[in-house]
LOKOL-87362 format. One record per residue (C-alpha): residue number from 1; residue in three letters; x, y, z. Coordinates in Angstrom, 3 decimals, padded with zeros to 6 digits. Last residue first. Layout:
(NUM 'Ala' (X Y Z))
...
This chain:
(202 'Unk' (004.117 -019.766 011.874))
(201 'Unk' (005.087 -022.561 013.928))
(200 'Unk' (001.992 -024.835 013.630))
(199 'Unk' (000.210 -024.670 016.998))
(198 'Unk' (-003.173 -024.619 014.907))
(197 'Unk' (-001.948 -027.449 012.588))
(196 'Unk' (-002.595 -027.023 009.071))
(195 'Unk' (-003.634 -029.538 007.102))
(194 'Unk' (-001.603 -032.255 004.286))
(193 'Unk' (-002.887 -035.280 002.945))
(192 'Unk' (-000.149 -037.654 002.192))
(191 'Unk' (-000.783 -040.652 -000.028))
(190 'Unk' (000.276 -044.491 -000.437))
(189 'Unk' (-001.312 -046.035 -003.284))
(188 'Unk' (-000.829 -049.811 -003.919))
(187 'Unk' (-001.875 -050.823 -006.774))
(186 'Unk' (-002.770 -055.019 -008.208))
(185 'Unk' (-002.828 -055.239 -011.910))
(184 'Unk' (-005.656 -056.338 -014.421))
(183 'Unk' (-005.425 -057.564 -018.019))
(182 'Unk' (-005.602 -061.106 -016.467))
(181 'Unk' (-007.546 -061.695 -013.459))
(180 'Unk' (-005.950 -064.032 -011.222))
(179 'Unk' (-002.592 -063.361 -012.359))
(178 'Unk' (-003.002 -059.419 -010.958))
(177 'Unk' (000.466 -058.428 -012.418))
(176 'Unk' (002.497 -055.322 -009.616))
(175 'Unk' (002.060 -051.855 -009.274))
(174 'Unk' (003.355 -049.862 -005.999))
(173 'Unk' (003.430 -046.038 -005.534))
(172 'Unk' (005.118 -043.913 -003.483))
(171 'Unk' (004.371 -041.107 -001.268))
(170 'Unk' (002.224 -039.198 -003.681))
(169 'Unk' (001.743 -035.791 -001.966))
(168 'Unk' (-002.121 -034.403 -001.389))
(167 'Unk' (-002.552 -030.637 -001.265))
(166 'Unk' (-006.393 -030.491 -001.423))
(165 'Unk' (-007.691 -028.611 -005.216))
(164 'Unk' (-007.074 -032.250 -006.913))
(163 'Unk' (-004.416 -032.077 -009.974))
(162 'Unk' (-002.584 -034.760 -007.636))
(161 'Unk' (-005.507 -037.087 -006.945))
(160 'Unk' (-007.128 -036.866 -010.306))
(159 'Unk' (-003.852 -038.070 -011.977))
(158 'Unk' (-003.413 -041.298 -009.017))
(157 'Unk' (-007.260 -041.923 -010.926))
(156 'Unk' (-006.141 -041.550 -014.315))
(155 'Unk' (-002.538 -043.623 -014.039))
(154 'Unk' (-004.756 -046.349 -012.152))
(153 'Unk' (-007.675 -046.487 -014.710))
(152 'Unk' (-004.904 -046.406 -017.433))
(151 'Unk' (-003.424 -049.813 -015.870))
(150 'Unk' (-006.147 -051.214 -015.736))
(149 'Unk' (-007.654 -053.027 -011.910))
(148 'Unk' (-007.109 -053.873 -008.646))
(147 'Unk' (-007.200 -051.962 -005.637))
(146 'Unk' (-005.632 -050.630 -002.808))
(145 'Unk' (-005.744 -047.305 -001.217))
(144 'Unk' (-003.658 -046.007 001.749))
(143 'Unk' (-004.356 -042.445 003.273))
(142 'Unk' (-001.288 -041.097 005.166))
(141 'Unk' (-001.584 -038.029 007.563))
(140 'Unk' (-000.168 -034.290 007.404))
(139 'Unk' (001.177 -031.389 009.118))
(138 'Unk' (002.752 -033.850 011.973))
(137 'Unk' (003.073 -033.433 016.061))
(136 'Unk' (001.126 -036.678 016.252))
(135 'Unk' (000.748 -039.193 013.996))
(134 'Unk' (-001.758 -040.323 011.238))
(133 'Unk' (-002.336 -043.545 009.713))
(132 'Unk' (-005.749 -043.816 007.548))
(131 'Unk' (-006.237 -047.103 005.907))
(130 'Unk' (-008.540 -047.457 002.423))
(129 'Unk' (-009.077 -050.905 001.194))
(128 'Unk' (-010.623 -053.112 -001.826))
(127 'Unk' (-011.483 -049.937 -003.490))
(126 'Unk' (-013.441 -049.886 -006.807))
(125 'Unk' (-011.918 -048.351 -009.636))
(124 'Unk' (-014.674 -047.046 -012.189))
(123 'Unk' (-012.461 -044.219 -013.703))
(122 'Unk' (-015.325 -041.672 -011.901))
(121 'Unk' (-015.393 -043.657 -009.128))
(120 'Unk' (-012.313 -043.598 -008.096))
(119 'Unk' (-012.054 -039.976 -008.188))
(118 'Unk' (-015.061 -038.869 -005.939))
(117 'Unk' (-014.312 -041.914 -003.584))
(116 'Unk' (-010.251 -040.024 -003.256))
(115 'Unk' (-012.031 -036.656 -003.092))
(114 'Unk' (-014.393 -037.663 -000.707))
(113 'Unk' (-012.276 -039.658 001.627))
(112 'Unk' (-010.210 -036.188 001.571))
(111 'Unk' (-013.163 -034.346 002.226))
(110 'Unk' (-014.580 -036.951 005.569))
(109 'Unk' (-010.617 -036.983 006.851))
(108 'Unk' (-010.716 -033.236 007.181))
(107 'Unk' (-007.483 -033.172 008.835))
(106 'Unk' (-007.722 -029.657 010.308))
(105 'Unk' (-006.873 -025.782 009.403))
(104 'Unk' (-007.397 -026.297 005.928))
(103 'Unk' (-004.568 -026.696 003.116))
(102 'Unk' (-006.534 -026.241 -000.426))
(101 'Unk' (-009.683 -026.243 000.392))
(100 'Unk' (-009.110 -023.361 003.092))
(99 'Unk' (-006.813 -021.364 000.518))
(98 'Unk' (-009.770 -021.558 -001.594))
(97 'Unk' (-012.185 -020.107 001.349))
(96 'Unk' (-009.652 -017.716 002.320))
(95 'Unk' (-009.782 -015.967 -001.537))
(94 'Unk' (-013.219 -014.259 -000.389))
(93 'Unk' (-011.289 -013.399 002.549))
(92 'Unk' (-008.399 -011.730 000.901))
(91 'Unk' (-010.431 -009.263 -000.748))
(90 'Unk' (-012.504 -008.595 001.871))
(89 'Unk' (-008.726 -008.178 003.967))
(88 'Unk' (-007.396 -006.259 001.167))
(87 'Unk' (-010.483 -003.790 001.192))
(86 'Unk' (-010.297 -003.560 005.012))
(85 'Unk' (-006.792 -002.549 004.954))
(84 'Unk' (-007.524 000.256 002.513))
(83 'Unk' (-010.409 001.142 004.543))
(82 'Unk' (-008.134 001.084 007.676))
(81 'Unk' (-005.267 002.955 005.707))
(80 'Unk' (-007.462 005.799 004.924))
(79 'Unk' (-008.585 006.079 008.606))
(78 'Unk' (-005.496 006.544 009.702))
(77 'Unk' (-004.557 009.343 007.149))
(76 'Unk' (-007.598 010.758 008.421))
(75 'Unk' (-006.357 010.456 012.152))
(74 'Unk' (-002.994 012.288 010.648))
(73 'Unk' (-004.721 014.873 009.645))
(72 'Unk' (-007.213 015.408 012.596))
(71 'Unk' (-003.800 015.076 014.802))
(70 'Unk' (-002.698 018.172 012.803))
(69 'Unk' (-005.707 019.916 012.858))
(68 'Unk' (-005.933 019.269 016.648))
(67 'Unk' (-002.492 020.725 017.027))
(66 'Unk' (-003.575 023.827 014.930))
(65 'Unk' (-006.432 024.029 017.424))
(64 'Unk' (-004.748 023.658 020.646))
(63 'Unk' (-002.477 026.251 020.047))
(62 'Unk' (-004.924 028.760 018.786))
(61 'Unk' (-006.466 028.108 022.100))
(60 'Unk' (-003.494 028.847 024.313))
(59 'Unk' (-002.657 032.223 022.028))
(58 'Unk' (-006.132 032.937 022.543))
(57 'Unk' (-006.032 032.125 026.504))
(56 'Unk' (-002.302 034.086 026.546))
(55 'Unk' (-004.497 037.159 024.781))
(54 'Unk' (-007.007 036.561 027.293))
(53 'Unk' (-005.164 036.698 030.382))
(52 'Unk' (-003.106 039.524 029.233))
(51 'Unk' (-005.950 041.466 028.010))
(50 'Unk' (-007.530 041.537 031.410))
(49 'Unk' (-004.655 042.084 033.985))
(48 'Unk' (-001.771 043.659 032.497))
(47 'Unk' (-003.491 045.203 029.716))
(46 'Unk' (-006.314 046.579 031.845))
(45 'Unk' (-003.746 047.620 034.488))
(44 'Unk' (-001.704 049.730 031.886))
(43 'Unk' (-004.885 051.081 030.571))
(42 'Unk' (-005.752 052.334 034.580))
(41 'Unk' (-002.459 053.828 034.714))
(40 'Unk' (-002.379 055.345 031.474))
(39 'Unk' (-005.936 057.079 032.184))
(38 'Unk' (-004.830 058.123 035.781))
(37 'Unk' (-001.825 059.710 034.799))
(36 'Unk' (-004.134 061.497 031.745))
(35 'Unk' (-006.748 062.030 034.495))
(34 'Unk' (-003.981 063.588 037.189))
(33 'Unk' (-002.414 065.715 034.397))
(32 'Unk' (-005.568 066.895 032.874))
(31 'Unk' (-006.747 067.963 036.778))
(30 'Unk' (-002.868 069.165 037.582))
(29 'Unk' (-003.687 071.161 034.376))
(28 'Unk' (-006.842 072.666 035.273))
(27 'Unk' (-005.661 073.383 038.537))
(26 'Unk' (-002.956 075.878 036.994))
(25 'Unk' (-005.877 077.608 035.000))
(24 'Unk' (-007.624 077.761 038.229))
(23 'Unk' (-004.698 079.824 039.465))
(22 'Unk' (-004.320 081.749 036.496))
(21 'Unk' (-008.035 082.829 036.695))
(20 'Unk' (-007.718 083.920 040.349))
(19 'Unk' (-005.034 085.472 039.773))
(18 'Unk' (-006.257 087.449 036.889))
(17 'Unk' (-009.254 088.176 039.371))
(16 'Unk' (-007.162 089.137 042.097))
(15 'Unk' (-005.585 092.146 039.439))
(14 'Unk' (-008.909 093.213 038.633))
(13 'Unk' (-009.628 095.613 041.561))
(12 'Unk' (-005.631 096.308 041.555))
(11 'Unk' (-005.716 096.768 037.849))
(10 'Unk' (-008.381 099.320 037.683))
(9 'Unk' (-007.358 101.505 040.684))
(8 'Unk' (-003.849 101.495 038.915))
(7 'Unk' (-005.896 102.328 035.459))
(6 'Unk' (-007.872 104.906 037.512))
(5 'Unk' (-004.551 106.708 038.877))
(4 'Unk' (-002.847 106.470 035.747))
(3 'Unk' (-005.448 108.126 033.972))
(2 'Unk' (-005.841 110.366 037.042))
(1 'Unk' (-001.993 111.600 036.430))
């Protein structure tokens, strides 16, 4: 009956202790609970308001750079068909200058005079008269030569003319006896020496 006595006396001394030790035990728990709450809470606002932001930056900037790979691309694809248009046009302007002979961009009355001395005096012909008769709105102008002398000097000299780099166009071509000197004929040589106009429809 004492041993129950002295474990009753026991028990009620520690008894607010045990209570006391539960009851922080309890607070312990709201404290976990409140900084576990806490914890998620202040994650969940850190996602929603700082990785957000950045990870729709990234995703912004990721963007951008893919698209400026793409346009880099197709720039260099650009720039590949600039050199290879540069290349034709060097190539094409070192062929200009024949295509200039050839059909130039005025009437160049001092070259064609040129050509046509140039050829008559290599067969020995000497002019008696050269006309020039150009009109308006045309690609081209007339250049008259008359002359006597062989017949093969003729033939060779109206054969210059046409193999000549300048696009000249035999417009006729009149031969008749010289009886003043005999072995000799009188020509008439009508040709067309072609340009091209600026305002030329192209």
């Amino acid at each position: 009956m004492s041993l129950n006595l002295e474990i009753t006396k026991l028990y009620s001394r520690v008894s607010p202790l045990f209570t006391y030790l539960e009851k922080k035990k309890e607070d312990q728990k709201l404290v976990r609970t409140v900084e576990i709450g806490g914890t998620f809470f202040l994650i969940s606002f850190f996602i929603l308001f700082a990785i957000k932001p950045t990870f729709l930056t990234i995703s912004a900037l990721v963007g951008d750079i893919k698209a400026k790979e793409e346009m880099t691309k197709q720039l260099k694809v650009k720039i590949n068909d600039i050199i290879q248009a540069q290349d034709l046009f060097s190539l094409a302007q070192e062929r200009y200058a024949l295509v200039e002979a050839s059909l130039p961009t005025t009437p160049r009355f001092f070259q064609s005079n040129l050509q046509v001395l140039g050829a008559t005096t290599k067969y020995q012909v000497n002019l008696d008269k050269i006309d020039y008769f150009m009109k308006k709105e045309q690609d081209n102008y007339t250049v008259n030569l008359s002359t006597s002398t062989s017949f093969s000097s003729a033939i060779s000299v109206v054969s210059d003319l046409l193999k000549n780099r300048r696009l000249i166009d035999l417009d006729g071509l009149t031969l008749s006896v010289n009886e003043d000197f005999p072995g000799q004929i009188n020509v008439i040589l009508p040709l067309k020496v072609y340009y091209w106009r600026d305002n030329a429809k192209k």
